[in-house]
C-alpha positions in Angstrom: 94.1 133.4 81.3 92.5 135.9 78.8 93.8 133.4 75.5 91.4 131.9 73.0 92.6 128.7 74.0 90.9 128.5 77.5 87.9 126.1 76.7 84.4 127.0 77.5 83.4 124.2 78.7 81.6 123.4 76.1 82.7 120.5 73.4 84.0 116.8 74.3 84.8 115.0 77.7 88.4 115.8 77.0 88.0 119.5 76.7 85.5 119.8 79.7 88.5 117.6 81.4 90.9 120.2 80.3 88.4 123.3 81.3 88.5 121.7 84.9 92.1 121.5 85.3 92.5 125.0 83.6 90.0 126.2 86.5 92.0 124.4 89.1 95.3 125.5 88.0 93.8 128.9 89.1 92.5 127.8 91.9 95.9 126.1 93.4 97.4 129.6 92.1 95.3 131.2 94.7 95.6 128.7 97.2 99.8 128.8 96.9 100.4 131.4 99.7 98.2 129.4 102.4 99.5 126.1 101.2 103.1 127.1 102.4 101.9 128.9 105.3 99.5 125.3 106.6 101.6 122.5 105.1 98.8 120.7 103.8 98.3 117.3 104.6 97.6 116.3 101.0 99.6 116.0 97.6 98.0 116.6 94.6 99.4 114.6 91.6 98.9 115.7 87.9 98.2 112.6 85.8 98.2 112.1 82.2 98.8 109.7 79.0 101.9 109.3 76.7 101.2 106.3 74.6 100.1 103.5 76.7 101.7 104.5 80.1 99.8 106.5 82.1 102.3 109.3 84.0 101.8 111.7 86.9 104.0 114.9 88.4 103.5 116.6 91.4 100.8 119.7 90.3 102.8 121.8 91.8 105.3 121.7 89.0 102.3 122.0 86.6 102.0 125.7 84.8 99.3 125.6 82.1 98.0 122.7 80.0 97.1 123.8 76.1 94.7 122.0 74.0 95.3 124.7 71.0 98.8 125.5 70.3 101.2 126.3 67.8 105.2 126.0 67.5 108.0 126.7 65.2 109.8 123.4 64.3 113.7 123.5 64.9 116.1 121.9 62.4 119.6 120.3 63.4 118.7 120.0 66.8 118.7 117.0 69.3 116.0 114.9 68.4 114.1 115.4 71.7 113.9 119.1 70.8 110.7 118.8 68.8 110.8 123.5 68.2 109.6 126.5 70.1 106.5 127.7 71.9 105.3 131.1 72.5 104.3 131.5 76.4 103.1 134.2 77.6 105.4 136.7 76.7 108.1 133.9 76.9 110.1 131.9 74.4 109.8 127.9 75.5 111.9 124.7 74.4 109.1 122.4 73.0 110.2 118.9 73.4 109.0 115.1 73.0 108.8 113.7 76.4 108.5 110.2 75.1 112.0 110.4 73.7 113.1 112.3 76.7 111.5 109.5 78.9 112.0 106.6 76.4 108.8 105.8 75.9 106.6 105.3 72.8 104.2 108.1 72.3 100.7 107.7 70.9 99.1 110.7 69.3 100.2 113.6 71.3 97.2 116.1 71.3 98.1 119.0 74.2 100.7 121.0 75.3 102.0 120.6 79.0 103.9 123.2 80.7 106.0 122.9 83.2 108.6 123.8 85.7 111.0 123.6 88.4 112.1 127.2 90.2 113.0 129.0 87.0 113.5 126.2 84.5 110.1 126.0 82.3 109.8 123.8 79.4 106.7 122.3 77.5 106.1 118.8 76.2 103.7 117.2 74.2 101.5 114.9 76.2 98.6 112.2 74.7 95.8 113.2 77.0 94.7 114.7 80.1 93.9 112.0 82.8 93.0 113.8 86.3 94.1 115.1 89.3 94.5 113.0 92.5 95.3 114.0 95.8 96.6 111.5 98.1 97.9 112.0 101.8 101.5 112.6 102.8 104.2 111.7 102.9 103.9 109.8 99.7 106.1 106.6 99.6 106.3 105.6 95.7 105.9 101.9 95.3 108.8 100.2 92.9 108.7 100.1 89.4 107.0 97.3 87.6 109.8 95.6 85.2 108.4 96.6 82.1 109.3 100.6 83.4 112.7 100.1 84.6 114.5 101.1 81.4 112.3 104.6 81.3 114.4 107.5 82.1 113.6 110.0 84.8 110.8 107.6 86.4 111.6 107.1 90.0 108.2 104.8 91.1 104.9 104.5 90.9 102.2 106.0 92.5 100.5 104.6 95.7 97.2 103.5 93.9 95.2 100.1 94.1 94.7 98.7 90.8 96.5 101.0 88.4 100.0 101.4 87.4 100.8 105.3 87.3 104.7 106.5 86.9 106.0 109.1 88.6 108.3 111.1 86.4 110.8 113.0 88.4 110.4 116.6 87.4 114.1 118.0 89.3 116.0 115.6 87.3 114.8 115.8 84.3 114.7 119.8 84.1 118.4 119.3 85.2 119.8 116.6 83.0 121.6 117.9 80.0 118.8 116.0 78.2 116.6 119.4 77.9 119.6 121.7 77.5 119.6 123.6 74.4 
């Protein structure tokens, strides 16, 4: 990674949260080329915060997760479209998920990126939750009333005792609602 951003591990339970998930980004980077040669028996879910919901993706949408960051706000633009990012040589659409998923945001403090073949977008998220792997094939339980009206949520995950959305990546990096 090479950035000033990657934590040291030093600091906060959130930034030694977001140190381990930097450091198993890498290691599922690694790990891609045997994963589609074994067809692991596992799924590994990303999960995080936005307001009071608490949200997961499948990591292997997942690029990079940024505590530090800065963007250039956009004016005249959709109000999802929040400005742009600089990535790694690469020129991202920075948007608010909670108004592309209809959901009141808290206090957004890091920078999720991530994509779907060659889409790549980033989004503001409230906090880094953790990373759970659960066997496959995943069957996503229905979602609770209170979710129904949230956009691009298409269950919940499989997990005694918490509610945990599952926001559908593919649609959502194909809707018109993230083209610019």
């Amino acid at each position: 990674m090479g950035d000033s951003s990657v934590l040291t591990g030093k600091g906060t339970g959130k930034d030694l949260i977001l140190d381990r998930i930097q450091k198993h980004l890498l290691d599922i980077e690694k790990r891609k080329q045997s994963y589609r040669k074994d067809k692991s028996s596992r799924e590994e879910f990303f999960i995080f915060r936005l307001g009071k919901e608490k949200l997961c993706i499948n990591f292997r949408h997942v690029v990079s997760i940024k505590k530090k960051y800065s963007s250039t706000r956009l004016f005249k633009m959709p109000a999802q479209l929040e400005g742009i990012f600089g990535f790694r040589g690469e020129i991202l659409a920075l948007f608010s998920l909670g108004k592309l998923l209809g959901i009141q945001e808290g206090r957004p403090k890091s920078l999720m990126v991530f994509r779907d073949g060659e889409i790549k977008i980033a989004c503001r998220i409230d906090s880094v939750e953790a990373v759970r792997s659960l066997a496959i094939p995943v069957e996503f339980q229905p979602l609770p009333e209170s979710a129904k009206s949230y956009s691009f949520i298409n269950g919940m995950l499989p997990v005694e005792n918490e509610k945990i959305l599952h926001m559908d990546v593919e649609s959502l990096l194909k809707s018109d609602s993230v083209r610019i």
